[in-house]
N, C-alpha and C positions, 0 to 999 in steps of 0.2 A: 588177564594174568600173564606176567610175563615168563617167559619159557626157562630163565635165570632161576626160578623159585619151583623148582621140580625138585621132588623129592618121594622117596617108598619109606613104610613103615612094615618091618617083617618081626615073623614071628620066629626069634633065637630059640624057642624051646623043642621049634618042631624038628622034621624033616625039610631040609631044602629050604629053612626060612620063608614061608610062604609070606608074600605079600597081603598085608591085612587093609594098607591103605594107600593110595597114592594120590599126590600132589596132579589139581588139572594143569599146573605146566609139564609135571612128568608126560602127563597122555597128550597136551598139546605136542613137544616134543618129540615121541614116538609114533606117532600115530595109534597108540594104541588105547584101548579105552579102558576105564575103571572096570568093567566087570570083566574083559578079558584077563585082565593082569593078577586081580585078586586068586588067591591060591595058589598062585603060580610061584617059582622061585625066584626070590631076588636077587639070583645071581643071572638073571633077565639072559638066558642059555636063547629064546628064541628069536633074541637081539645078535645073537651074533654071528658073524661073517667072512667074509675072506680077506677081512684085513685088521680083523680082530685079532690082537696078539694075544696066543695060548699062554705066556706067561703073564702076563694082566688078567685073564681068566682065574688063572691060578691064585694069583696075590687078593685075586677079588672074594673067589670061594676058604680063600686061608684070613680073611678080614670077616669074612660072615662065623668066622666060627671062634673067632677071639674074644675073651670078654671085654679087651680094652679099644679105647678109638684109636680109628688105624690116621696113617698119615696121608694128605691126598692120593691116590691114584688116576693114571689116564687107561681110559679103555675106547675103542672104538666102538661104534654101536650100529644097531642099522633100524631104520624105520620103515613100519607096514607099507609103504611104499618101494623101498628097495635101498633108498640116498643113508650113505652112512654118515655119519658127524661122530666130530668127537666130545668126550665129555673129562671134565675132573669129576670123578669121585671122591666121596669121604664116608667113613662111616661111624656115628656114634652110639655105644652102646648105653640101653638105657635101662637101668632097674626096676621094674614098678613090682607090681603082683608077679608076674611075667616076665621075663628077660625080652625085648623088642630094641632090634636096632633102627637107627632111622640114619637112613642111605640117601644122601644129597649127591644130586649131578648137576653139574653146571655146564652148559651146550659150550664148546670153545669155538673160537670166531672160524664162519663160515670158509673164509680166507685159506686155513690151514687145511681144512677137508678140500679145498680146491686144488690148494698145491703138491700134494699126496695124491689126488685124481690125474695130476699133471707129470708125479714122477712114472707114476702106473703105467701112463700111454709110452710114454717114452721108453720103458723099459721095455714093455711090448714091442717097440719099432728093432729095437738092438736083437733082440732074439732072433 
């Protein structure tokens, strides 16, 4: 499967939108596995890092709590490894029995997580 087709399914009714299912490109992706992830929040808090923008955090936890589907978002993430990548977000909310959103990530090119590792150093040098 390819790592494009990652996706969570959370539970809107609960606390914290607990992840009910996830996609194996999501866990390919993060390294993280289906039974770590389930329960947990799908605002994936143990993804994230020092170069996670607190206001994408925000937009992401204010998208988990809205009834309608939000517009893409970008967030940084980081995987059981440490290597962070970025992803588009979206979220579509779905009505069944249940309110359940279902939260797509799509990995954005390697490239870009590169050259953002490349301003970092740099910036480090100027200090």
């Amino acid at each position: 499967m390819c790592t494009d087709d990652s996706f969570l399914l959370s539970n809107a009714r609960l606390f914290e939108h607990p992840v009910v299912y996830c996609s194996s490109g999501f866990t390919q992706l993060t390294g993280w596995s289906r039974h770590d992830l389930l329960r947990r929040s799908a605002a994936c808090s143990m993804m994230h890092g020092p170069l996670t923008d607190p206001d994408a955090v925000t937009r992401l936890r204010q998208a988990l709590q809205s009834d309608a589907a939000t517009e893409p978002f970008q967030i940084v993430l980081y995987s059981t490894n440490g290597e962070f990548f970025f992803v588009i977000g979206e979220l579509l909310n779905y009505s069944m029995n249940e309110r359940m959103n279902l939260d797509t990530r799509r990995n954005v090119r390697v490239l870009k997580a590169r050259s953002l590792q490349s301003d970092r150093t740099k910036l480090k040098r100027t200090e």
